[in-house]
C-alpha positions as CSV (number, residue, x, y, z in Angstrom):
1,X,-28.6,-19.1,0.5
2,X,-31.4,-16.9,1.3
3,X,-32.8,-14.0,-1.1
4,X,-30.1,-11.6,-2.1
5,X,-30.2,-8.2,0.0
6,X,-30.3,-5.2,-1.5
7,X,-31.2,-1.7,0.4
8,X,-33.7,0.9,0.1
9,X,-30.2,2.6,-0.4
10,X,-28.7,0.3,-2.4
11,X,-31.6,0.6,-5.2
12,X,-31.2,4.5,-4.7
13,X,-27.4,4.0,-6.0
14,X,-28.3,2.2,-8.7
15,X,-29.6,4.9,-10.7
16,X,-27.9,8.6,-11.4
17,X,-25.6,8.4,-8.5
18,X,-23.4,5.7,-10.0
19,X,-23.9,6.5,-13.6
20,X,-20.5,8.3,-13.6
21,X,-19.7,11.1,-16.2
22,X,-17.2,10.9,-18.8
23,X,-13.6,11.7,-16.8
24,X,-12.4,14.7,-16.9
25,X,-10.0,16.7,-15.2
26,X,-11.0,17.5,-11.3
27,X,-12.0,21.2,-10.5
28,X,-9.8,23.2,-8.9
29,X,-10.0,23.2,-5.2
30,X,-9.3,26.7,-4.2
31,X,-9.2,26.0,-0.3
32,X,-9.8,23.3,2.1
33,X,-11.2,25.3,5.0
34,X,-14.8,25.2,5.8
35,X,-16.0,28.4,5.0
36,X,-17.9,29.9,8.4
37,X,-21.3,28.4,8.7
38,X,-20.1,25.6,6.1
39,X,-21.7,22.0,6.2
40,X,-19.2,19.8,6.6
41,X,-18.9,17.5,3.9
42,X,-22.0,15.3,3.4
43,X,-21.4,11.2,2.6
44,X,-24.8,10.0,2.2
45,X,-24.2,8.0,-0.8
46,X,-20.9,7.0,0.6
47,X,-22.1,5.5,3.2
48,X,-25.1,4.1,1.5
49,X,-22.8,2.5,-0.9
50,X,-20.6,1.3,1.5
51,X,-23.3,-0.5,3.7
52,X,-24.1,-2.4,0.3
53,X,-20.6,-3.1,-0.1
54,X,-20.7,-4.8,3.7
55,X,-23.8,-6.8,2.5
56,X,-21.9,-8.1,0.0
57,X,-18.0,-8.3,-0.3
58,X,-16.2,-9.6,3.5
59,X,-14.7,-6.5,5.4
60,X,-16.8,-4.2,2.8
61,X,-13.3,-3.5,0.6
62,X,-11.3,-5.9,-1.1
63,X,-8.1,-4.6,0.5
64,X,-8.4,-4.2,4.5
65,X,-5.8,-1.1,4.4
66,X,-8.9,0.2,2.5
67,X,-11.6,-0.7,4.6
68,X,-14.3,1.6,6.5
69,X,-12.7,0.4,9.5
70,X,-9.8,2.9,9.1
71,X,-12.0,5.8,8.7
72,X,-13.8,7.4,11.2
73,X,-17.2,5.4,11.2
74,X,-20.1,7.6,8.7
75,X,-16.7,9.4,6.8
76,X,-15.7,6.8,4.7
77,X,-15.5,7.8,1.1
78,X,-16.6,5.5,-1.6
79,X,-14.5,7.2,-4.6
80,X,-16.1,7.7,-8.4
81,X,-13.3,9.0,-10.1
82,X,-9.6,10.4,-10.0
83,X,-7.4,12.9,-11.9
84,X,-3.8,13.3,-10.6
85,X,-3.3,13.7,-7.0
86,X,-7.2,14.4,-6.4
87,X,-10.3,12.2,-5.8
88,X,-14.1,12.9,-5.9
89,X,-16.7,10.4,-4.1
90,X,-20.0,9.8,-4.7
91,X,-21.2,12.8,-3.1
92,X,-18.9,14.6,-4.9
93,X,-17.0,16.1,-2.5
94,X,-13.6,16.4,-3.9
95,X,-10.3,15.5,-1.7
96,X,-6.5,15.9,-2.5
97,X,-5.2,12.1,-1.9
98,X,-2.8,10.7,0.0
99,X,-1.4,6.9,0.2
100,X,-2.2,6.7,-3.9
101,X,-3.6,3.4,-4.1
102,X,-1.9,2.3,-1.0
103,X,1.6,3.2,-2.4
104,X,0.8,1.7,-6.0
105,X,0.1,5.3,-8.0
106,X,3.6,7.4,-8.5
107,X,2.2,8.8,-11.6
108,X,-1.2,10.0,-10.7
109,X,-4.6,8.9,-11.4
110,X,-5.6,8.4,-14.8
111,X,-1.1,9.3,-16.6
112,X,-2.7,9.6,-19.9
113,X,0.7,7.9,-21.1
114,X,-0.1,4.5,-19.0
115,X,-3.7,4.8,-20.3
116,X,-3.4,5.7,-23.8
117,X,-0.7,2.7,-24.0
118,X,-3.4,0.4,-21.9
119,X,-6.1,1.0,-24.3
120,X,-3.9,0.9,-27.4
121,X,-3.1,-2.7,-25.9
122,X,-6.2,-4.4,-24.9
123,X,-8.0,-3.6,-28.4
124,X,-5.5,-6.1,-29.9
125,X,-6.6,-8.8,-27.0
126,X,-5.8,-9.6,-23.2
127,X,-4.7,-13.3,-23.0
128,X,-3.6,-15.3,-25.7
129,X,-3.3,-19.4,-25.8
130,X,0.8,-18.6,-26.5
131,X,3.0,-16.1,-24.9
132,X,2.4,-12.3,-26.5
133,X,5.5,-10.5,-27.8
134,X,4.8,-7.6,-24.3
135,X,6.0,-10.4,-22.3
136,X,9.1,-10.7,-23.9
137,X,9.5,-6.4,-24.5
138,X,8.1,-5.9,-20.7
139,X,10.7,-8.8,-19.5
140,X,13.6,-7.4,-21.3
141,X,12.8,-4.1,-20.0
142,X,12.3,-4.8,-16.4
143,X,16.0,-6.9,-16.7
144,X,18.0,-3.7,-18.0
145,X,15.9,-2.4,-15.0
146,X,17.1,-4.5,-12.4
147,X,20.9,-5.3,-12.9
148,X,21.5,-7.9,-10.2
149,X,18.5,-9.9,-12.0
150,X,18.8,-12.8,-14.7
151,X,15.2,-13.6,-15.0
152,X,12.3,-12.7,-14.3
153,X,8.3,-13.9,-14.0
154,X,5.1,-11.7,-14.2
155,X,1.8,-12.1,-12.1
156,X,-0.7,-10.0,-10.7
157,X,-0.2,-9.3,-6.6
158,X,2.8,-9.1,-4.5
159,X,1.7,-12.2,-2.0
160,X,1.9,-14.7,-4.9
161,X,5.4,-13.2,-6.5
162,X,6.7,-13.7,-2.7
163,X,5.7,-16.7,-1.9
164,X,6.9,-18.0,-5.1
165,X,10.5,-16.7,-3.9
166,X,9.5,-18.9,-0.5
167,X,9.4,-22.0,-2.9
168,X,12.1,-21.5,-5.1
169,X,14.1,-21.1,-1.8
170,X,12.9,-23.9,-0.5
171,X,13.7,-26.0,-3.1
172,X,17.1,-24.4,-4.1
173,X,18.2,-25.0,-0.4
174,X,16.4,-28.2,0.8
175,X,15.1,-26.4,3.6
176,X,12.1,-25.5,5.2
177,X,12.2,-23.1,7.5
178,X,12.0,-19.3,6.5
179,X,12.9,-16.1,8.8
180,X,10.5,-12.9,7.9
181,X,12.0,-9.5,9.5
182,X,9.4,-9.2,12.2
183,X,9.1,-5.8,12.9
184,X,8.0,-5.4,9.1
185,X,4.1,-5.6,8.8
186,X,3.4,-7.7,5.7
187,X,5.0,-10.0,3.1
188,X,1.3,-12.1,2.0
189,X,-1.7,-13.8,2.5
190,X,-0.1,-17.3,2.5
191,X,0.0,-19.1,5.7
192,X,3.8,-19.2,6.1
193,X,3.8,-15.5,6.5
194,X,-0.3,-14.5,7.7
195,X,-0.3,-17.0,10.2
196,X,2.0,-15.1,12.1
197,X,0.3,-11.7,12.3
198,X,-2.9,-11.8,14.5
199,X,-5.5,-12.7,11.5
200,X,-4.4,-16.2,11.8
201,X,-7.7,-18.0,11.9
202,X,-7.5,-20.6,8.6
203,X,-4.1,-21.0,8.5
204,X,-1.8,-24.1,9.6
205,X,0.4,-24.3,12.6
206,X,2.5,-26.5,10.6
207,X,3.0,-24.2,8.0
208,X,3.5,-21.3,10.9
209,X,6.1,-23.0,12.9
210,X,8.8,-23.0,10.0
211,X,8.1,-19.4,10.0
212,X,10.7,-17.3,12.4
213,X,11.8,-13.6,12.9
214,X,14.3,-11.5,13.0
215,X,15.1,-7.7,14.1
216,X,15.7,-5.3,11.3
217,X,19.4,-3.6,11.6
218,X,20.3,-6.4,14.4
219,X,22.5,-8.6,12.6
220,X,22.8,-10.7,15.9
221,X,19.6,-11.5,16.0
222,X,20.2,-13.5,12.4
223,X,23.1,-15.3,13.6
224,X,21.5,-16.6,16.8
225,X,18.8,-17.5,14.4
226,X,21.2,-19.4,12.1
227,X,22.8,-21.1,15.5
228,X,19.1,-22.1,16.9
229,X,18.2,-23.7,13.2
230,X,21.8,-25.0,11.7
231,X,21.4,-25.8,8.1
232,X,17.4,-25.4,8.1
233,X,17.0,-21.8,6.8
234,X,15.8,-21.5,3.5
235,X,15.7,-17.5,3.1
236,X,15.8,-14.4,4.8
237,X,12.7,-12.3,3.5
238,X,12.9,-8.5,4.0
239,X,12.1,-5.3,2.8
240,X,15.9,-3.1,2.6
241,X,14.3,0.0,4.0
242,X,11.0,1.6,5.6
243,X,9.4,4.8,5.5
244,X,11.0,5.1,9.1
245,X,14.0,2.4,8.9
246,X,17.0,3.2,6.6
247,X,19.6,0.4,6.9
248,X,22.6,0.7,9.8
249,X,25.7,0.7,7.9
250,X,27.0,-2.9,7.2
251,X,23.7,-4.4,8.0
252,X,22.5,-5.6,4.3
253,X,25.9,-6.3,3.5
254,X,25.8,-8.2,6.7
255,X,22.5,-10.1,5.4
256,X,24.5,-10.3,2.0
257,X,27.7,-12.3,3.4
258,X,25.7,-14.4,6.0
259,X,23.8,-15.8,3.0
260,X,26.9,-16.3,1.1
261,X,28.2,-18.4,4.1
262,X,25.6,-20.7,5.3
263,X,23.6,-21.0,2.1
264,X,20.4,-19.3,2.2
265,X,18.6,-17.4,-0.1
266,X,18.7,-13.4,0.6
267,X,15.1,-12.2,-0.6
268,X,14.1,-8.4,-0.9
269,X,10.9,-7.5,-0.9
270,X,10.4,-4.6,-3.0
271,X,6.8,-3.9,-3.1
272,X,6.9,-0.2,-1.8
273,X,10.9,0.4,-2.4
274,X,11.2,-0.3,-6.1
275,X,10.0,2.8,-7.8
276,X,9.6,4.8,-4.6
277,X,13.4,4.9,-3.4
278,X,14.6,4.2,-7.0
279,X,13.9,2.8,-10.4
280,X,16.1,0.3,-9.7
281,X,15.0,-0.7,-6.3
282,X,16.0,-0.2,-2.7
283,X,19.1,-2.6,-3.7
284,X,20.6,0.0,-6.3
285,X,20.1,3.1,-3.3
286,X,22.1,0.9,-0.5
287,X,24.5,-1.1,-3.7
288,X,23.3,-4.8,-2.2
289,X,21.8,-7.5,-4.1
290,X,19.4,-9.9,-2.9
291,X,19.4,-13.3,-4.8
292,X,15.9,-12.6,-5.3
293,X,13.4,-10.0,-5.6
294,X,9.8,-9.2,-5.5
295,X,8.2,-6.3,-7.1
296,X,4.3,-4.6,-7.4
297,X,2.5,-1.8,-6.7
298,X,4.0,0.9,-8.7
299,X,4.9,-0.9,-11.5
300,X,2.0,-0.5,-13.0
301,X,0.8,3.1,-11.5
302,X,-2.2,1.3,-10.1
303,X,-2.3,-1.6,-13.0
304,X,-2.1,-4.8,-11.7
305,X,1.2,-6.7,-12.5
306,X,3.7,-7.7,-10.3
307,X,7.4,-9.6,-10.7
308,X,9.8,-12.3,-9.1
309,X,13.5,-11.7,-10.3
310,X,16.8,-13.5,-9.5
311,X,19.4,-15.1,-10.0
312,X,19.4,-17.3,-12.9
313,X,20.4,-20.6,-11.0
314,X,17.1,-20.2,-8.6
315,X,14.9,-19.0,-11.3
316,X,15.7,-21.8,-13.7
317,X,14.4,-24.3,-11.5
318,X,10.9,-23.0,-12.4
319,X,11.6,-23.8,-16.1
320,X,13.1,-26.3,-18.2
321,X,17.0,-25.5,-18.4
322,X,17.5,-28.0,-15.4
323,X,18.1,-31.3,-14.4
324,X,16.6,-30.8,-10.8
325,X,13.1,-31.5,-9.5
326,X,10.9,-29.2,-11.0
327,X,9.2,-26.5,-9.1
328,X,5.7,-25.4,-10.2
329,X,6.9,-21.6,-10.1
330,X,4.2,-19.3,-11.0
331,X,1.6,-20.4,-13.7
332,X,-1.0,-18.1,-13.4
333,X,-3.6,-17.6,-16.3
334,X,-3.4,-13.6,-16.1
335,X,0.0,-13.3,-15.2
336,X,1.0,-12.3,-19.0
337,X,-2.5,-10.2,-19.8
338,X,-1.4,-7.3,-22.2
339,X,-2.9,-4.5,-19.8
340,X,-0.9,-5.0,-16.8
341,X,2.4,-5.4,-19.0
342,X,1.0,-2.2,-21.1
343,X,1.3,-0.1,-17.9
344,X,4.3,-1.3,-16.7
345,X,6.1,-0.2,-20.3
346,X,4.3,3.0,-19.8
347,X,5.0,3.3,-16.3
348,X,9.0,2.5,-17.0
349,X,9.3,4.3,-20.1
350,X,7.6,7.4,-18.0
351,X,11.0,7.2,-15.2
352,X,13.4,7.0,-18.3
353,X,12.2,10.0,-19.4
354,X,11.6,12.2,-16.0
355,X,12.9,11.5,-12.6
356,X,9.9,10.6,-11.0
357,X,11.3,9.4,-8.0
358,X,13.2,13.2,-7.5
359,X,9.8,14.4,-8.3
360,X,8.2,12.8,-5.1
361,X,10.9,13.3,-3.0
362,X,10.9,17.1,-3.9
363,X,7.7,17.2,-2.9
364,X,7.1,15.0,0.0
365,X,10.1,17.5,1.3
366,X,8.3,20.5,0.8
367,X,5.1,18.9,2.4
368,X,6.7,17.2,5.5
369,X,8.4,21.0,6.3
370,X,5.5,22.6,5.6
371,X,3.3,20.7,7.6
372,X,6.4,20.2,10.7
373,X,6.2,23.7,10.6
374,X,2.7,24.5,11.1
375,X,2.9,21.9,14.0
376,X,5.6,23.5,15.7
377,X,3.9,26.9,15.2
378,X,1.5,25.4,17.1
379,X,3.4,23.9,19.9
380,X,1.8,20.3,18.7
381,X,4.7,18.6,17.1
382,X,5.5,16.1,20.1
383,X,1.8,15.4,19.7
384,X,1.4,15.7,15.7
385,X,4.6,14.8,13.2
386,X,5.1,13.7,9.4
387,X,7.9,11.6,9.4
388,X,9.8,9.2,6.8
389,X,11.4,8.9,3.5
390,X,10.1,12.1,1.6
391,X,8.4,10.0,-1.4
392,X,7.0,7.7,1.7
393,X,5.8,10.1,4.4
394,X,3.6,9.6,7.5
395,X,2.0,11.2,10.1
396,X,2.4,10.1,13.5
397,X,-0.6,11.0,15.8
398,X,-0.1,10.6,19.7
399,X,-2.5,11.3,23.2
400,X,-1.6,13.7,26.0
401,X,0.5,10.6,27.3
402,X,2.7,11.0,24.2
403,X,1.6,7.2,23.0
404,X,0.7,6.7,19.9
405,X,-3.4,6.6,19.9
406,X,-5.9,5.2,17.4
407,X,-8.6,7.7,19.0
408,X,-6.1,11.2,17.7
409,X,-5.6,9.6,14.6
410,X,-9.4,9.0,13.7
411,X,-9.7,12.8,14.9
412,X,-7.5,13.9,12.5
413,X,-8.0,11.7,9.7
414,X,-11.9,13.5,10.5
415,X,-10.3,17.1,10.3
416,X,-8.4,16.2,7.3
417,X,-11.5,14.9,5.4
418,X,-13.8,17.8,6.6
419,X,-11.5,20.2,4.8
420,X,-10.8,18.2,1.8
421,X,-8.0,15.5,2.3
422,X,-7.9,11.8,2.0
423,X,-5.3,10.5,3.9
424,X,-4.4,7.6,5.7
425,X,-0.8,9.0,5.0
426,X,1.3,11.7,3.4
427,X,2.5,9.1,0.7
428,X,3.3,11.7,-2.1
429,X,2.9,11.1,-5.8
430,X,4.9,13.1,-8.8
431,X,0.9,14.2,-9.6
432,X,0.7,16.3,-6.3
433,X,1.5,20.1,-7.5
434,X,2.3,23.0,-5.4
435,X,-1.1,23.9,-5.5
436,X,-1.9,20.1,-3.5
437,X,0.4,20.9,-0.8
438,X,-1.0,24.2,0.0
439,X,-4.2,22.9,0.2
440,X,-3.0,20.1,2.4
441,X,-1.3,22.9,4.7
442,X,-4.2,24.5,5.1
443,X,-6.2,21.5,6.1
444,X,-3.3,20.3,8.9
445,X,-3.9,24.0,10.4
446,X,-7.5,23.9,10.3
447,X,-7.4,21.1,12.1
448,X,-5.2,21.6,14.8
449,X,-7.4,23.9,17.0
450,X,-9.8,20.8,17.5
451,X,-6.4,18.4,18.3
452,X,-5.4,21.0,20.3
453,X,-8.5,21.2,22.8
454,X,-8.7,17.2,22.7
455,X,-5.4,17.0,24.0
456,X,-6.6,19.6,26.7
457,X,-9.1,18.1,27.6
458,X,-7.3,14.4,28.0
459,X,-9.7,12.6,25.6
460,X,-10.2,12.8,22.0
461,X,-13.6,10.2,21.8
462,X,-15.5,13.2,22.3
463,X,-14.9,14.8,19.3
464,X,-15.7,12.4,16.8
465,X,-18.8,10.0,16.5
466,X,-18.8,6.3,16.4
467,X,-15.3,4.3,17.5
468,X,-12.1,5.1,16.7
469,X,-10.2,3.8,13.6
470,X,-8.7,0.0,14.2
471,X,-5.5,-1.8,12.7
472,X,-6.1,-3.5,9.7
473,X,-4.5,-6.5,11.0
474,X,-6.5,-7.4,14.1
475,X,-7.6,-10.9,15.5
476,X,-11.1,-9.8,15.7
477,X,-13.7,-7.6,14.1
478,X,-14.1,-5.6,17.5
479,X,-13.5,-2.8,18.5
480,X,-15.2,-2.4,14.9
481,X,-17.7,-4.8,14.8
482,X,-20.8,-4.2,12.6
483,X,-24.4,-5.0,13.4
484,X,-25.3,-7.9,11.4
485,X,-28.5,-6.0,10.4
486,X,-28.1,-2.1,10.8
487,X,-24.3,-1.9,9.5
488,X,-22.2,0.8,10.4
489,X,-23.6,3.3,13.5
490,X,-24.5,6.6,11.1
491,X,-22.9,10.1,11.8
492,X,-25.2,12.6,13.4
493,X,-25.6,15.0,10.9
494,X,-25.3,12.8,8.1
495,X,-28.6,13.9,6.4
496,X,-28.8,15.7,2.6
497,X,-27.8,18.9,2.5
């Protein structure tokens, strides 16, 4: 390995501008609008820090959803701290944020009731040589949480918690092959699943070909499934609802009695449902239970801790009430760490006490009329619309051709940020006030003069530097490729204000 890299820019950030201050609460922000004559916002250090990052972590973000590639290029905040519903980079330009840790915040940043109960944890000790007695409060708890559930096992991401259900299914049914819902965009990083998707370099197409889809809400499309593969599907794996997909009636039902009939396992994955759509899960809101269930992201407001749960008879083959081949479940040295199980008795204590999820939805209501509104106002809704769940909203961003188009969304996401929002989405938290929205408002209209004369003109690339935004999941770097040696292509006026 050759000497490690570091920056002129890098060694600038290692000083004052990432010694961050005691946290506080976030100022106000008492409008998003450039005044006239206004600099936009400046992301010098940003930028500087996230060249550093590309030096040194793959992708330059340890999630790709949060990668400079789904910014517009030089306008990719690197965030110091967080209060609520609002954000402040290293430049300290302060944003109202969307998307909440990619879904995983429904409290807000820094619930002094998930951090006071974090703390108050992790002073005792982390990880012990024997379980703790959190595992056994936080297990209870999350039973009486999810009804249709006999057991259940902690670990720390969504991909392993799934893939475990993969295996138990597997084993439970003697089969191998498992059907994914197809139109869904991700279940985990494990080959049966990734290997599908078009960042399939590394993974095996043995693994792959035992992996086949299905349609959401097309009930025919399992059955033909179940004739082309009699008796070799172990499970169905699915999330019950989208942001833009509510279930047809009879469909999960559907899913419910074809499992009782042939045999396989009916697996919901509840990474964004539970705790968005309900405390209990998307399988409380549409009254069908899977036999198993995966769970993350807001269980821990941004914690990490995640949870398999089922049906006694599957999960028991993971322990040692059974006389069948043992499966080696989920053994993982931080599953059980006190902080992650902390937040999640914080985090379910918090929805006993308030209805969180009511919270959002008022909200994301308000927000998605508000900003519909605007856009009709504006004779831009065909062009520009917030659309989904209300505690799960998103903003759809289409050409002159009325196609969805990677170029309008980077010139948005770039009005958005110039007048103070963060958003990949309009994914709502019970932290965003009144006071958020309006701001938000007020940055959709600000920006929809500029949308306006793209679309006029037939092309938005000329009102934004650098490339547009790319999918996450893509088979190559391109169309975002970076320069092995001069990183990112910097914004023109980029320099300190």
């Amino acid at each position: 390995m050759g000497p490690r890299l570091v920056t002129d820019a890098a060694r600038a950030l290692a000083g004052a501008a990432l010694a961050f201050p005691a946290l506080r609460p976030l100022p106000a922000m008492v409008r998003s609008s450039p005044k006239p004559g206004k600099r936009p916002p400046y992301f010098g250090r940003s930028t500087a820090a996230q060249d550093r990052l590309h030096e040194i972590v793959p992708g330059g973000a340890h999630t790709y959803a949060r990668g400079s590639d789904q910014y517009p290029e030089g306008m990719a905040p690197v965030i110091a701290r967080g209060s609520g519903a609002r954000v402040e980079d290293l430049d300290g330009n302060l944003f109202v944020e969307y998307g909440m840790g990619l879904r995983a915040v429904t409290l807000g940043h820094g619930y002094e009731p998930v951090t006071s109960a974090v703390s108050h944890a992790i002073a005792g000790g982390t990880s012990f040589s024997r379980p703790g007695l959190l595992e056994l409060r936080a297990a209870e708890a999350f039973l009486e949480q999810v009804p249709g559930a006999d057991m259940v096992k902690f670990a720390k991401n969504g991909s392993d918690v799934t893939s475990a259900a993969v295996k138990l299914a597997r084993a439970a049914t003697g089969r191998k092959r498992v059907a994914v819902c197809r139109s869904q965009p991700f279940f985990s990083t494990d080959d049966w699943f990734i290997g599908t998707t078009p960042m399939s370099a590394g993974t095996l197409e043995e693994e792959v070909r035992l992996t086949v889809g299905f349609d959401y809400n097309d009930l025919d499309s399992v059955r033909s499934l179940l004739a082309a593969y009699p008796g070799e599907i172990a499970c169905l794996v699915l999330e019950a609802a989208t942001a833009l997909s509510e279930p047809a009636p009879g469909f999960l039902e559907g899913l419910r009695r074809l499992a009782d009939e042939d045999g396989f396992v009916l697996v919901f994955d509840e990474m964004i449902t539970g705790m968005r759509w309900s405390l209990h899960g998307a399988q409380h809101v549409y009254g069908v239970v899977p036999d198993l269930s995966t769970w993350g992201k807001a269980l821990g407001n941004g914690f990490a801790v995640s949870a398999l749960a089922g049906r006694r008879e599957l999960m028991e083959l993971g322990g040692l009430r059974t006389d069948a081949a043992r499966v080696f479940l989920l053994s993982t040295t931080h599953g059980p760490e006190t902080a992650g199980l902390a937040a999640y008795l914080a985090v379910e204590q918090a929805y006993r006490e308030r209805d969180v999820v009511a919270e959002m939805e008022t909200q994301g209501r308000k927000l998605a009329a508000a900003v519909n509104g605007e856009l009709r106002a504006a004779g831009l809704h065909p062009y520009l619309e917030v659309v989904g769940r209300p505690s799960c909203l998103v903003f759809l961003t289409r050409g002159p051709d009325g196609q969805p188009s990677q170029a309008y969304r980077t010139l948005f996401l770039q009005e958005l940020l110039r007048r103070g929002v963060l958003a990949q989405s309009f994914v709502i938290s019970a932290a965003h006030t009144d006071a958020d929205l309006a701001v938000t408002v007020d940055a959709v209209r600000g920006a929809l003069p500029v949308y306006r004369e793209a679309l006029e003109r037939g092309d938005a690339t000329g009102f934004f530097s650098g490339r547009p935004v790319a999918p996450a999941l893509r088979g190559h770097a391109a169309p975002r490729q970076l320069d092995a040696t001069t990183g990112p292509t910097p914004r023109k006026e980029q320099t300190q204000p």
